[in-house]
VMD Tcl script that builds the backbone (N, CA, C; Angstrom):
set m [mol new atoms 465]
animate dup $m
set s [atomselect $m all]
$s set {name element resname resid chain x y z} {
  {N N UNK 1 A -17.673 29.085 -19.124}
  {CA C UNK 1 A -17.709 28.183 -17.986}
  {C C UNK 1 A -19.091 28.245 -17.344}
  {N N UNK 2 A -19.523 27.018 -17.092}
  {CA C UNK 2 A -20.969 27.048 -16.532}
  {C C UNK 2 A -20.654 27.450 -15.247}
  {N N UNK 3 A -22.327 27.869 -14.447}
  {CA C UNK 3 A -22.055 28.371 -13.005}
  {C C UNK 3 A -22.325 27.070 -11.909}
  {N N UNK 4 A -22.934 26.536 -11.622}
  {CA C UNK 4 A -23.019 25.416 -10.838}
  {C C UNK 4 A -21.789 24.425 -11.266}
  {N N UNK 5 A -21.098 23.559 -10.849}
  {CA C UNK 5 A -20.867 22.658 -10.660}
  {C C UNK 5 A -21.095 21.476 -9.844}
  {N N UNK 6 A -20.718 20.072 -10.502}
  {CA C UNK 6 A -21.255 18.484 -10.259}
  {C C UNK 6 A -20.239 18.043 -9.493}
  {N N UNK 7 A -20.554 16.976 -8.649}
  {CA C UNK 7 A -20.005 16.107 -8.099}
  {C C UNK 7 A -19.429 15.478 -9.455}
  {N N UNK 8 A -19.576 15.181 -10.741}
  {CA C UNK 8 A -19.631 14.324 -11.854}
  {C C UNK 8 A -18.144 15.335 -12.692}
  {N N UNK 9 A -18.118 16.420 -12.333}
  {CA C UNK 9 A -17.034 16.773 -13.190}
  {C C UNK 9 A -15.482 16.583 -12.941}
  {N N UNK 10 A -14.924 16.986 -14.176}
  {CA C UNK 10 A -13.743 16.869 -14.365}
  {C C UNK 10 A -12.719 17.608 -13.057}
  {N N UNK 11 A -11.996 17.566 -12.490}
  {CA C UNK 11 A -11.267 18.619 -12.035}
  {C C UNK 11 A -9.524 18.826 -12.707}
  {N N UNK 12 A -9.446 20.199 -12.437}
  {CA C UNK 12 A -8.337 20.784 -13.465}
  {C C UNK 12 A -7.172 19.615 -13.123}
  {N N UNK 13 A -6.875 19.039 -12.462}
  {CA C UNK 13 A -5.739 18.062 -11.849}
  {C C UNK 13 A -6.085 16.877 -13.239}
  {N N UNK 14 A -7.141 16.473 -13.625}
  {CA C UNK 14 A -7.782 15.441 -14.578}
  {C C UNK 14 A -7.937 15.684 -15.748}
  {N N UNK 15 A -7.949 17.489 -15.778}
  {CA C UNK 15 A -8.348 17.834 -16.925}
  {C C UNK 15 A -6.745 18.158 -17.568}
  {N N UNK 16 A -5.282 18.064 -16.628}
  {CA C UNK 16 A -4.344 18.128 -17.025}
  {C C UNK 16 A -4.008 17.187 -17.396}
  {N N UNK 17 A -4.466 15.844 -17.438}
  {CA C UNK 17 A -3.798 14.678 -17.824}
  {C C UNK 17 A -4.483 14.338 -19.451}
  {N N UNK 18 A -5.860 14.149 -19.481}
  {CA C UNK 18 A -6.322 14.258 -20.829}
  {C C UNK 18 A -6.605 15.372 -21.739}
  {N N UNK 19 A -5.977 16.379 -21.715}
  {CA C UNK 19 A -6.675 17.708 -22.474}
  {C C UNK 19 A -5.864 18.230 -23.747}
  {N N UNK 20 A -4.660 17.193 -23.693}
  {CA C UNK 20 A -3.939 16.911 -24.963}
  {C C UNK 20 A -4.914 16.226 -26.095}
  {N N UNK 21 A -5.939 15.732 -25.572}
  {CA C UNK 21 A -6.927 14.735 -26.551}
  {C C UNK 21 A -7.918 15.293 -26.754}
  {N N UNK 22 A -7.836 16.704 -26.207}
  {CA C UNK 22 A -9.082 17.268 -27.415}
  {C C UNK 22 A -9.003 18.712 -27.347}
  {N N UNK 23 A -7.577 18.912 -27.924}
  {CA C UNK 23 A -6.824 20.313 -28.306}
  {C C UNK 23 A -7.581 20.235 -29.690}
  {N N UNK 24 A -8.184 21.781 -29.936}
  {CA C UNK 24 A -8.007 21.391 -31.862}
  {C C UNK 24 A -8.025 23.475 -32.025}
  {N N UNK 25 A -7.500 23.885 -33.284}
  {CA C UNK 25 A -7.469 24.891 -33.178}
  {C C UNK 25 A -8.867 26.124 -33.410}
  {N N UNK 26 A -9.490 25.381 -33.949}
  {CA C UNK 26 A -10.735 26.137 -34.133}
  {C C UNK 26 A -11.406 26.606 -32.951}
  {N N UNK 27 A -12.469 27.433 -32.694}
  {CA C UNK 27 A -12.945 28.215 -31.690}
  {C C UNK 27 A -14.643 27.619 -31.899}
  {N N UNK 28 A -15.331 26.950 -30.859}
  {CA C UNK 28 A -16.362 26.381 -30.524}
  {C C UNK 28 A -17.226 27.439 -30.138}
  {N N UNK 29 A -18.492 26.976 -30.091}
  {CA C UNK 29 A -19.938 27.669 -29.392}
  {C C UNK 29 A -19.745 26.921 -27.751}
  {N N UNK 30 A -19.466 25.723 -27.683}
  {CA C UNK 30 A -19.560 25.154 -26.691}
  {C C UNK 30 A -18.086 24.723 -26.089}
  {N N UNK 31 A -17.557 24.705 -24.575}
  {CA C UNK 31 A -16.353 24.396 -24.582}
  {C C UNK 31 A -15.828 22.995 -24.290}
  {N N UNK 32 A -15.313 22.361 -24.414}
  {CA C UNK 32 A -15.800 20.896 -24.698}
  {C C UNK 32 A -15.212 20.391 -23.207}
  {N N UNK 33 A -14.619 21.034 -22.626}
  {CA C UNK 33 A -14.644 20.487 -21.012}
  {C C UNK 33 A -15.861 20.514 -20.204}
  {N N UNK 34 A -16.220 21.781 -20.093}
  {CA C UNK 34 A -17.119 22.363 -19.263}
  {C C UNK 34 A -18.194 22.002 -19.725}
  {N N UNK 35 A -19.269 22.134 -20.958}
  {CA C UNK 35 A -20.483 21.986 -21.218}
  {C C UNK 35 A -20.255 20.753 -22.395}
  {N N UNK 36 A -19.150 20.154 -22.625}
  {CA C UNK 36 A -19.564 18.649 -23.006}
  {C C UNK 36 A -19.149 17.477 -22.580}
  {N N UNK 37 A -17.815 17.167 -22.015}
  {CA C UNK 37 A -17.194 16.414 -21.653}
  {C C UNK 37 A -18.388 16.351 -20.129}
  {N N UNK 38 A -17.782 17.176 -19.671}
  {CA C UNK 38 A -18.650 17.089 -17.742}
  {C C UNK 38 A -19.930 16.454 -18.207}
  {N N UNK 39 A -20.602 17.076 -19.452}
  {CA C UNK 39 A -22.442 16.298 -19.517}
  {C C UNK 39 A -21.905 15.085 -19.813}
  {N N UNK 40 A -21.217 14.679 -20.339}
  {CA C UNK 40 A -21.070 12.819 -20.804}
  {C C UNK 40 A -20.985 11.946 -19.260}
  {N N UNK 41 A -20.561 12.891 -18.124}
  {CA C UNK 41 A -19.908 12.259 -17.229}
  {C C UNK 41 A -20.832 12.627 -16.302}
  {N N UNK 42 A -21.824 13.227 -16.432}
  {CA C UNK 42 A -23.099 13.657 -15.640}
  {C C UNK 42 A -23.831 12.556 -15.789}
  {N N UNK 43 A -24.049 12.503 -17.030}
  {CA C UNK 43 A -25.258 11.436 -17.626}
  {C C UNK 43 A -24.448 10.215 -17.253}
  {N N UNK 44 A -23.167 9.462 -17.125}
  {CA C UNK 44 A -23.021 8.112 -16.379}
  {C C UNK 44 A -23.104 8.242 -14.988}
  {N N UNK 45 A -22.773 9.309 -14.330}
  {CA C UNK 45 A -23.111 9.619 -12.854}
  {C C UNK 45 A -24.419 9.232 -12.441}
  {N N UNK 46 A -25.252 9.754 -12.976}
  {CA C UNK 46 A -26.503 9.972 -12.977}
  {C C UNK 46 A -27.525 9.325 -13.383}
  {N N UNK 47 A -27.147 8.598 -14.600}
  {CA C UNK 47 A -28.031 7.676 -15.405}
  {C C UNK 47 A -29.649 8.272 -15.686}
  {N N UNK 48 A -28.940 9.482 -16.107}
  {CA C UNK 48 A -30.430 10.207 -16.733}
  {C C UNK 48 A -30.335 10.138 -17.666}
  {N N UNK 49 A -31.514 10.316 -18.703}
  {CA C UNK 49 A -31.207 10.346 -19.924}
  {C C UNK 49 A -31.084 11.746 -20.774}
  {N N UNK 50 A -30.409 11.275 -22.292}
  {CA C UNK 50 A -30.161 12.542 -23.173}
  {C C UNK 50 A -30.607 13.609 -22.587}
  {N N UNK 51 A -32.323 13.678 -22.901}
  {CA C UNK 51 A -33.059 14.840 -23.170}
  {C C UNK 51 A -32.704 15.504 -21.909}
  {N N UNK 52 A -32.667 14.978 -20.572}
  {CA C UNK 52 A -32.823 15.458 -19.627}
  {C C UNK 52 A -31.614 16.209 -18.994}
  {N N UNK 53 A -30.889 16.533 -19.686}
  {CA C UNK 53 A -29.191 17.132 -18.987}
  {C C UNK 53 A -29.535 18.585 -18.711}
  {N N UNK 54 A -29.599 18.876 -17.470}
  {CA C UNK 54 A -29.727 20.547 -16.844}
  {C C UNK 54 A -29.213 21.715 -18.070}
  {N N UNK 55 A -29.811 22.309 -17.810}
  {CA C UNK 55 A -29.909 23.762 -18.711}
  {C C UNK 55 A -28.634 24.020 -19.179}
  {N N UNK 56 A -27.016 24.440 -17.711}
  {CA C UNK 56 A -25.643 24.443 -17.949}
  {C C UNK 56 A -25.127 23.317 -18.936}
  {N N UNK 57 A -25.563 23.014 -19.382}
  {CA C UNK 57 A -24.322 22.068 -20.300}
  {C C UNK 57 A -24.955 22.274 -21.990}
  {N N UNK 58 A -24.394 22.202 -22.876}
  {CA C UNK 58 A -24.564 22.224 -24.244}
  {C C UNK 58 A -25.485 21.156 -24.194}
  {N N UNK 59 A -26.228 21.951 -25.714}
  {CA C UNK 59 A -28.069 20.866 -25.732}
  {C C UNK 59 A -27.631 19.560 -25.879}
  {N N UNK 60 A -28.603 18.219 -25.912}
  {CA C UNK 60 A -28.442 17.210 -25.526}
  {C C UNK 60 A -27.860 16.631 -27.085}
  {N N UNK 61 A -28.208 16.919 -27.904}
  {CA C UNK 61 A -28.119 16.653 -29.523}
  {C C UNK 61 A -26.207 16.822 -29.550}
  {N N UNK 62 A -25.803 17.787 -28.859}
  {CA C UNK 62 A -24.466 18.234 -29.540}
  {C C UNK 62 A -23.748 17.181 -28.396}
  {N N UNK 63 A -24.379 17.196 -27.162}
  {CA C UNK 63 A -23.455 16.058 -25.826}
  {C C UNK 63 A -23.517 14.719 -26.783}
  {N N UNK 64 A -24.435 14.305 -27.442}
  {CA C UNK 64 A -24.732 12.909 -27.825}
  {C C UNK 64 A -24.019 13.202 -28.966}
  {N N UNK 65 A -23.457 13.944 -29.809}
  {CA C UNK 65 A -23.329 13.656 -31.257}
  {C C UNK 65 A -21.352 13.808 -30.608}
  {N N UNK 66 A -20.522 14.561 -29.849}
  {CA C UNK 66 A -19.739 13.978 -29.467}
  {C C UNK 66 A -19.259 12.660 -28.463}
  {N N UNK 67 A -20.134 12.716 -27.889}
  {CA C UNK 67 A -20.295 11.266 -27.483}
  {C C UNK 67 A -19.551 9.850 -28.444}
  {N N UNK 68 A -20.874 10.274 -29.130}
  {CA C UNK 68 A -20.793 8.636 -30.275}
  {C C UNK 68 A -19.524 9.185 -31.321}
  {N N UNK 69 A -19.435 10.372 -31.409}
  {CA C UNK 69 A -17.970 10.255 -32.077}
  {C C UNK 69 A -16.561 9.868 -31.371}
  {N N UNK 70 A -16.642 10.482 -30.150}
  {CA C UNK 70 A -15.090 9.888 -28.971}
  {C C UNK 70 A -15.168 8.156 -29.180}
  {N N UNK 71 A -16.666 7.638 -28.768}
  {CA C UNK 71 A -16.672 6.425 -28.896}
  {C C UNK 71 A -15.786 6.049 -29.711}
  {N N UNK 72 A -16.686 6.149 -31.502}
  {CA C UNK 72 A -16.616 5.584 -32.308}
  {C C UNK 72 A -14.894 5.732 -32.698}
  {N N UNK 73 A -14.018 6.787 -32.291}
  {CA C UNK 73 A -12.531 6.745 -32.630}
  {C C UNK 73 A -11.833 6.577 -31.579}
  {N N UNK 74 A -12.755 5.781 -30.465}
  {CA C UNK 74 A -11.373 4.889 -28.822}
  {C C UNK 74 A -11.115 5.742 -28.512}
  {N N UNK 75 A -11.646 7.145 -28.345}
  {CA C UNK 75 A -10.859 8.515 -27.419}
  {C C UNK 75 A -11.594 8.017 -25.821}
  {N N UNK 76 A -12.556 7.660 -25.613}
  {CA C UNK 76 A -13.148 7.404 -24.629}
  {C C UNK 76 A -12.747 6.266 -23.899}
  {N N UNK 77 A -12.343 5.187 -24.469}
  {CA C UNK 77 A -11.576 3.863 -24.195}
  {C C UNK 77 A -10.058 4.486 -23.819}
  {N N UNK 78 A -9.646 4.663 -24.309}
  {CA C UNK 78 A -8.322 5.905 -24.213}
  {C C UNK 78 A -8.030 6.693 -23.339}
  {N N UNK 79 A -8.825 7.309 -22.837}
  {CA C UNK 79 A -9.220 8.195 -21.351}
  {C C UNK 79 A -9.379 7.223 -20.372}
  {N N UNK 80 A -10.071 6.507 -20.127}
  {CA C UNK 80 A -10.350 5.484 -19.451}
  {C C UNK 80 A -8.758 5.134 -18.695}
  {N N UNK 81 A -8.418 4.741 -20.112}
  {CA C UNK 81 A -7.128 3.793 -19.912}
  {C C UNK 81 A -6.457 4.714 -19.198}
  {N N UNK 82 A -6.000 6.122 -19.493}
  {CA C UNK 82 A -5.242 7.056 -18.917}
  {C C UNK 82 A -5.356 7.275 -17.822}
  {N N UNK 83 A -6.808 7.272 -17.065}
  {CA C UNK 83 A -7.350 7.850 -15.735}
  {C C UNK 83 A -6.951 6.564 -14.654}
  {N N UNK 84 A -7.176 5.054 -15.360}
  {CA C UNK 84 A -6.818 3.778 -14.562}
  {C C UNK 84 A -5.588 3.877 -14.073}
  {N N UNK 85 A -4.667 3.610 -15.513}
  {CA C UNK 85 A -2.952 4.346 -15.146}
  {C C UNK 85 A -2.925 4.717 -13.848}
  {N N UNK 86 A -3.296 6.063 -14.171}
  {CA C UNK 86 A -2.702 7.248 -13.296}
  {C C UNK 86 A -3.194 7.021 -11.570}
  {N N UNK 87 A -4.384 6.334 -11.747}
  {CA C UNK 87 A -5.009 5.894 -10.147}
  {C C UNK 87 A -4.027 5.195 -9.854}
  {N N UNK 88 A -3.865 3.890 -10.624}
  {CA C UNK 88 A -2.979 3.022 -10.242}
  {C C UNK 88 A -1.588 3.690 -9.407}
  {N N UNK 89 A -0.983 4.164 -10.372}
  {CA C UNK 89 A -0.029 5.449 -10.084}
  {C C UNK 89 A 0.088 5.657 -8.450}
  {N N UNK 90 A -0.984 6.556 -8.313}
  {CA C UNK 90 A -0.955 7.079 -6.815}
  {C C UNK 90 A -0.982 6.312 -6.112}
  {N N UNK 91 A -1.905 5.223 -6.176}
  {CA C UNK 91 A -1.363 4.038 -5.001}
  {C C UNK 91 A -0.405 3.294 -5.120}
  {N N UNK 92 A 0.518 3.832 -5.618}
  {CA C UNK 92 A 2.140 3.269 -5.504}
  {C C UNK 92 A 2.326 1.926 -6.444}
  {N N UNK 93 A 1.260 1.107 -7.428}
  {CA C UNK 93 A 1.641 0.517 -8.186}
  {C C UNK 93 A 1.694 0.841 -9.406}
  {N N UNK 94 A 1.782 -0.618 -9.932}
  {CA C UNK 94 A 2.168 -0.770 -11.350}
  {C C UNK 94 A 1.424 0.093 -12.200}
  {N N UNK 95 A 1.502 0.477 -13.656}
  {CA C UNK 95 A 0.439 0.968 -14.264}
  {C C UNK 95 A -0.438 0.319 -15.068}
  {N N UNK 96 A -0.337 -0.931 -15.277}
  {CA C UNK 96 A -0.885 -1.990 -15.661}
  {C C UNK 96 A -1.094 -2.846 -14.820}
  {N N UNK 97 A -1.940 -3.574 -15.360}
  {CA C UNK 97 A -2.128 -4.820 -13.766}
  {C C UNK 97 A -1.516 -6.141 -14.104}
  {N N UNK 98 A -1.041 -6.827 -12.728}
  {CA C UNK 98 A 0.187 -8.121 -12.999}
  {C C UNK 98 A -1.259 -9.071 -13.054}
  {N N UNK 99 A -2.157 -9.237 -12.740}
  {CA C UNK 99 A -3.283 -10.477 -12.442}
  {C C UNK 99 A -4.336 -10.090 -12.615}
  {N N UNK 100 A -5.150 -10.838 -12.920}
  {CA C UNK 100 A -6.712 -11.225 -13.080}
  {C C UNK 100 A -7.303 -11.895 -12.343}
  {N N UNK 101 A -8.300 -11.352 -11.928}
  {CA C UNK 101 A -9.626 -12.699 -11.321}
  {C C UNK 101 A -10.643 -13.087 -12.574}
  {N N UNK 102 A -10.481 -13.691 -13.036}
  {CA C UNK 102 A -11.323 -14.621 -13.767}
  {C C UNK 102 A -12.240 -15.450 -12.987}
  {N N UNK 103 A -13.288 -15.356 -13.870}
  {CA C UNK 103 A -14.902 -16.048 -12.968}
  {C C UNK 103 A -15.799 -16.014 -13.948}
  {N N UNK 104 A -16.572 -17.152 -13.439}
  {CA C UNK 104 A -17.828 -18.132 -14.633}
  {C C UNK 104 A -19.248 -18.268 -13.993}
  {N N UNK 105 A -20.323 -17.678 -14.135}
  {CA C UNK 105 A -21.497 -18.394 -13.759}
  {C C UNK 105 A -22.219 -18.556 -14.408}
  {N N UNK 106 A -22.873 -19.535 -13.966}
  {CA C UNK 106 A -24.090 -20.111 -14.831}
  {C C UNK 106 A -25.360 -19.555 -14.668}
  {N N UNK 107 A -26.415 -19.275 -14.634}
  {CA C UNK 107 A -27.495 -18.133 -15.073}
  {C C UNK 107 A -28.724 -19.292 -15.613}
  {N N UNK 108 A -29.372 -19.803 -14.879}
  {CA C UNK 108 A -30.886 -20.120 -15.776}
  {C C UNK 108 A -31.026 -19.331 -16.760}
  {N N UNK 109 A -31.901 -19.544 -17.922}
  {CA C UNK 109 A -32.820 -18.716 -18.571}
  {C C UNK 109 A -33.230 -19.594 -19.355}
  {N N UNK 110 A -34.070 -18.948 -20.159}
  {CA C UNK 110 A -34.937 -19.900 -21.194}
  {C C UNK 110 A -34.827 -19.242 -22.515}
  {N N UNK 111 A -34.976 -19.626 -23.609}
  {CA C UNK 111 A -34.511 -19.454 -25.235}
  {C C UNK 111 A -35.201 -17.846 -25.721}
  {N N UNK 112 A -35.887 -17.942 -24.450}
  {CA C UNK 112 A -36.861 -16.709 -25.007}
  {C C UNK 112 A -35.911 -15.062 -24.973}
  {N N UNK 113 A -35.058 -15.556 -24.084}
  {CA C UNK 113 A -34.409 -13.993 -23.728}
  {C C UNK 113 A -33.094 -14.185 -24.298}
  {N N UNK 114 A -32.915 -15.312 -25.169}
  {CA C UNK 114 A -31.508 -14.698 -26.124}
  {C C UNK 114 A -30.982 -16.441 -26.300}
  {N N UNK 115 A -29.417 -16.020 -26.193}
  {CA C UNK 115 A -28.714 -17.179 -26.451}
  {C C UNK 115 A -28.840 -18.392 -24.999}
  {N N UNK 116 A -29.324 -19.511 -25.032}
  {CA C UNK 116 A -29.846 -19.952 -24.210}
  {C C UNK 116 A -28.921 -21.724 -24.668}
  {N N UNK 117 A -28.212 -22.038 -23.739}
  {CA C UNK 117 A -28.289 -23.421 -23.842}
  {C C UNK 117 A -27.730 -24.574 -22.309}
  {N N UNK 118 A -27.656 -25.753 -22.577}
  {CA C UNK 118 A -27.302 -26.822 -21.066}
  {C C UNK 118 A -25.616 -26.966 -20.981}
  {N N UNK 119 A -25.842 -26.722 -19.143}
  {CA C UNK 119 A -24.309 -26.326 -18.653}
  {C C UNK 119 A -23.997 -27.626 -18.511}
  {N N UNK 120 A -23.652 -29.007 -18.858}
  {CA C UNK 120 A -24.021 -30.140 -18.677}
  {C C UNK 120 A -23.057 -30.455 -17.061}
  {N N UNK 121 A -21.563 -29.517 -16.646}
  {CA C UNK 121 A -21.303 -29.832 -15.804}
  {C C UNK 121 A -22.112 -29.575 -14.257}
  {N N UNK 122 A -22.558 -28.290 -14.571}
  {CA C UNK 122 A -23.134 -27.714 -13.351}
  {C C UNK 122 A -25.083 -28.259 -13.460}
  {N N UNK 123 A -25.362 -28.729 -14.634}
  {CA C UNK 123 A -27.019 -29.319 -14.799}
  {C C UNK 123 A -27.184 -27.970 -14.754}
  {N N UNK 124 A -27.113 -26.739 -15.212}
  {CA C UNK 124 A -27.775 -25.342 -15.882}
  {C C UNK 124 A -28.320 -25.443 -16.767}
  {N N UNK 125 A -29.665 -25.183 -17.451}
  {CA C UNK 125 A -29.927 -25.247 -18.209}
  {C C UNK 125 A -29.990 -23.328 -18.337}
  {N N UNK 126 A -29.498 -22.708 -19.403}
  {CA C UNK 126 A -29.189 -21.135 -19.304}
  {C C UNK 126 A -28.385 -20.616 -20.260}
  {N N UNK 127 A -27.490 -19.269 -19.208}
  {CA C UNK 127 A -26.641 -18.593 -19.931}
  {C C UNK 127 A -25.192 -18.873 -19.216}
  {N N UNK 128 A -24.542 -18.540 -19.287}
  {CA C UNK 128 A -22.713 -18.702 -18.471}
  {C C UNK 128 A -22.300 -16.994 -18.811}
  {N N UNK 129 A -22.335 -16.512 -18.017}
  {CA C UNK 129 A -21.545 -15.199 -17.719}
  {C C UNK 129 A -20.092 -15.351 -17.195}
  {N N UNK 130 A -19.271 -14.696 -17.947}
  {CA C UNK 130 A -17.834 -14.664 -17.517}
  {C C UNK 130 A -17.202 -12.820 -17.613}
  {N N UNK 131 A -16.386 -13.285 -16.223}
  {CA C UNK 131 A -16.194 -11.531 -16.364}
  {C C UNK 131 A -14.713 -11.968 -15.524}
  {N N UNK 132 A -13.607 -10.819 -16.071}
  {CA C UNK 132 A -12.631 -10.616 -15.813}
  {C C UNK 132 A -12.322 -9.456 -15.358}
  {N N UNK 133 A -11.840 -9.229 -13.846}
  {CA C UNK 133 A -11.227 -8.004 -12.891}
  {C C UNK 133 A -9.751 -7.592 -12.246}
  {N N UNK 134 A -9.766 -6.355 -12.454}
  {CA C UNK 134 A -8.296 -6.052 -11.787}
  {C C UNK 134 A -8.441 -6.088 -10.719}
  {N N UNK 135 A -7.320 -6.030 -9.634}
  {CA C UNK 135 A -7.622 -5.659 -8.542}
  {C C UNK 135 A -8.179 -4.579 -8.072}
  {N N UNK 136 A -8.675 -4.522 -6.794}
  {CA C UNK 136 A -9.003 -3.647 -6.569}
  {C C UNK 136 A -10.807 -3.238 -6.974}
  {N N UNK 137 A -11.881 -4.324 -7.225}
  {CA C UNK 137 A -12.474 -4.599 -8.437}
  {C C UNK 137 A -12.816 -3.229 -9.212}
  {N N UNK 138 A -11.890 -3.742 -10.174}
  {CA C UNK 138 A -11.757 -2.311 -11.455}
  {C C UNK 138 A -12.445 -3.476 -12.901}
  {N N UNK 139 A -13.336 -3.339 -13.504}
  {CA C UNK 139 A -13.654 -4.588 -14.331}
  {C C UNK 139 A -12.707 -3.872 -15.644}
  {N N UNK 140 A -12.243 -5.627 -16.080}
  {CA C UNK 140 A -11.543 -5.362 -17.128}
  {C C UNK 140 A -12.244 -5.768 -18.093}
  {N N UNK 141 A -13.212 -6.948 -18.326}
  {CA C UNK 141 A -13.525 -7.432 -19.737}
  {C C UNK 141 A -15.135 -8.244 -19.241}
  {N N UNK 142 A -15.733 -8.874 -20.140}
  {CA C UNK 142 A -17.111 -9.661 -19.811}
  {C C UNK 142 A -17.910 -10.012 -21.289}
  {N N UNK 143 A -18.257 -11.185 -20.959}
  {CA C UNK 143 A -19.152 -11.796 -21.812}
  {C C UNK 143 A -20.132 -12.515 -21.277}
  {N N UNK 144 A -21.829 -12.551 -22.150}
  {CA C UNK 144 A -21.999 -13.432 -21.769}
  {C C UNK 144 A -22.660 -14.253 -23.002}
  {N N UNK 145 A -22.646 -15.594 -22.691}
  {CA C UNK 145 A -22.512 -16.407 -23.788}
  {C C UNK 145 A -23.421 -18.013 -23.733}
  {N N UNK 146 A -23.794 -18.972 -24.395}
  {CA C UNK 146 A -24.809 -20.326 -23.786}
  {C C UNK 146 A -23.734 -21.275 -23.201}
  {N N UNK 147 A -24.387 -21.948 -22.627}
  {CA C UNK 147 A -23.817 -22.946 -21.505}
  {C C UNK 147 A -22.225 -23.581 -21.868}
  {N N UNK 148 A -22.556 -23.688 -23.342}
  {CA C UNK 148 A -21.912 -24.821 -24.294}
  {C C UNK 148 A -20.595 -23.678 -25.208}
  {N N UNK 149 A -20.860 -22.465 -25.533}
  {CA C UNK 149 A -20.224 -22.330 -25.850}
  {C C UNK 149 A -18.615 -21.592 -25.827}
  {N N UNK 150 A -18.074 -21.208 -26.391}
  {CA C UNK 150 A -16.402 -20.898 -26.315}
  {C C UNK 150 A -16.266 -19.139 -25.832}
  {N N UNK 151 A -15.649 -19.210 -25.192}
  {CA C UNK 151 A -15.938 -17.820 -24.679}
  {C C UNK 151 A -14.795 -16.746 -25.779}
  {N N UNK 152 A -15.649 -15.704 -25.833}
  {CA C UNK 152 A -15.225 -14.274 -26.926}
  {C C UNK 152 A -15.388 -13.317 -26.190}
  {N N UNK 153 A -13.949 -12.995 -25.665}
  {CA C UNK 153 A -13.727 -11.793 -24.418}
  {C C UNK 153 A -13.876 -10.492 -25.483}
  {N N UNK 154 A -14.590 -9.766 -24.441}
  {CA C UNK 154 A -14.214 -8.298 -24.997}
  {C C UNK 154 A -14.005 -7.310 -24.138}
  {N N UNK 155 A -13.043 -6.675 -24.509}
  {CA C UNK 155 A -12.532 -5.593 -23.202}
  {C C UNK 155 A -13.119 -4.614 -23.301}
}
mol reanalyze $m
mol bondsrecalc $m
mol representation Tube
mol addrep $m
């Protein structure tokens, strides 16, 4: 267990709800609450980068190489989902959400910075950003996409 602790970490109340998801029986150098999980959640706290994660947490190579693996197998999407739940939870609702706010804007830009085309209703010539929220604004999904075309949500 490291000696300082973050505003950014886990607490045991959190760490009881996901810690079924990264039981495994083998015995680590590093413990994957304390010096890897907490650095993943330092570094979005914080928005520092890799190299730079304080001395207490496992080197930046081993935070990043589980990282992109939770990614890459939805354990992280997965947690997410669990931690929303459970908020939801305490404030006495649902655990899923009954509604959406759905919303569209239009965005100048020019061809140079990506997909670029004319909003012909609004006279935009640009991008159209669309983003979908729970209540409470918790974001659920977002794209953004040219004036003209069909929107491809991704959650």
């Amino acid at each position: 267990m490291r000696q300082k602790r973050y505003d950014s970490d886990v607490t045991d109340s959190q760490w009881e709800e996901i810690s079924c998801y990264f039981t495994t029986g083998r015995r680590r150098q590093y413990h994957l609450r304390y010096h890897v999980l907490d650095a993943i959640l330092y570094i979005v706290k914080t928005g520092t980068q890799w190299r730079m994660l304080p001395g207490g947490f496992a080197p930046w190579q081993t935070v990043y190489y589980y990282f992109r693996r939770w990614r890459e197998e939805g354990r992280i999407r997965c947690i997410l989902s669990i931690t929303c739940r459970s908020a939801r939870r305490r404030e006495g609702r649902h655990g899923e959400p009954s509604a959406l706010i759905i919303d569209c804007q239009s965005v100048p830009s020019t061809r140079v910075g990506g997909i670029s085309s004319f909003d012909a209703y609004k006279k935009v010539n640009g991008r159209k950003r669309h983003i979908a929220q729970k209540a409470h604004r918790r974001r659920y999904a977002g794209a953004a996409l040219g004036g003209s075309r069909t929107c491809g949500w991704r959650s």
